[in-house]
VEXMAR-794729 format. One record per residue (C-alpha): residue number from 0; chain; x, y, z. Coordinates in steps of 0.02 Angstrom, whole numbers. Example, Ala and Ser with C-alpha at 12.3 -4.5 7.8 and 13.67 -1.06 7.14 Angstrom:
BEGIN
  pos  unit       X       Y       Z
    0     A     615    -225     390
    1     A     684     -53     357
% end
This chain:
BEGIN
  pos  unit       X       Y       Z
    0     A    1516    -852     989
    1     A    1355    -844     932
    2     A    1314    -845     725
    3     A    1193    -740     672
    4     A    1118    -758     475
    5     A    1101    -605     436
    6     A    1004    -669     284
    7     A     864    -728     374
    8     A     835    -574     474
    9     A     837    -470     300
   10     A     699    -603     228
   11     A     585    -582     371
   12     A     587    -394     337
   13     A     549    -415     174
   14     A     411    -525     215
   15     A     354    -392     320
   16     A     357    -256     183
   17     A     253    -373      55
   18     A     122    -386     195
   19     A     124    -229     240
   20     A      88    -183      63
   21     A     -40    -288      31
   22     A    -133    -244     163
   23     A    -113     -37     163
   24     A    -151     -59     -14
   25     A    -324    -194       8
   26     A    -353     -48     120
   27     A    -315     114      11
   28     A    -436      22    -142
   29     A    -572     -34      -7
   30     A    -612     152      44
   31     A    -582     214    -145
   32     A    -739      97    -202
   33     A    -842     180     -61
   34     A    -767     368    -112
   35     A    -888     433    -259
   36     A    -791     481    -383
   37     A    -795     505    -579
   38     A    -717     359    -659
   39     A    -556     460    -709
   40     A    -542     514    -557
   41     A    -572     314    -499
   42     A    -444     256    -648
   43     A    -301     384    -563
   44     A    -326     344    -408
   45     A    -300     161    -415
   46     A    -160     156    -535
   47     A     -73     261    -392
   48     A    -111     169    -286
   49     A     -63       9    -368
   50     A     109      77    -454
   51     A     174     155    -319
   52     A     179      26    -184
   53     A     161      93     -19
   54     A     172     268     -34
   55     A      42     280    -169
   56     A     -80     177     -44
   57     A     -31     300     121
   58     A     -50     473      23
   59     A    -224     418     -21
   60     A    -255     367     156
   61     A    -173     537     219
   62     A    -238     635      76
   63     A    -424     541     113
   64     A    -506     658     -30
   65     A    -699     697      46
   66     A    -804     676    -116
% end
């Protein structure tokens, strides 16, 4: 019978998450500083997209406010 470690498959999904995040959100603050926005609207923005891993960085990309 084969063993499987079910520990390493759960790591290398986390791994993937953390990567995933850092790049959705390099992404989300990339086309924020090219957005012209007031600073509040700026400040918001990125703290949303910084405390809210993930979800915070993909509503802004769905969202994609024109200004």
């Amino acid at each position: 019978m084969i063993y499987l470690d079910w520990t390493f498959a759960v790591q290398i999904a986390n791994l993937i998450i953390v990567i995933l995040w850092i790049i959705l959100g390099w992404i989300a603050v990339i086309r924020l500083r090219k957005k012209h926005f007031g600073a509040l609207e700026s400040l918001l923005w990125a703290l949303f997209i910084i405390f809210i891993p993930i979800v915070g960085a993909a509503i802004f990309l769905i969202v994609s406010p024109k200004r």
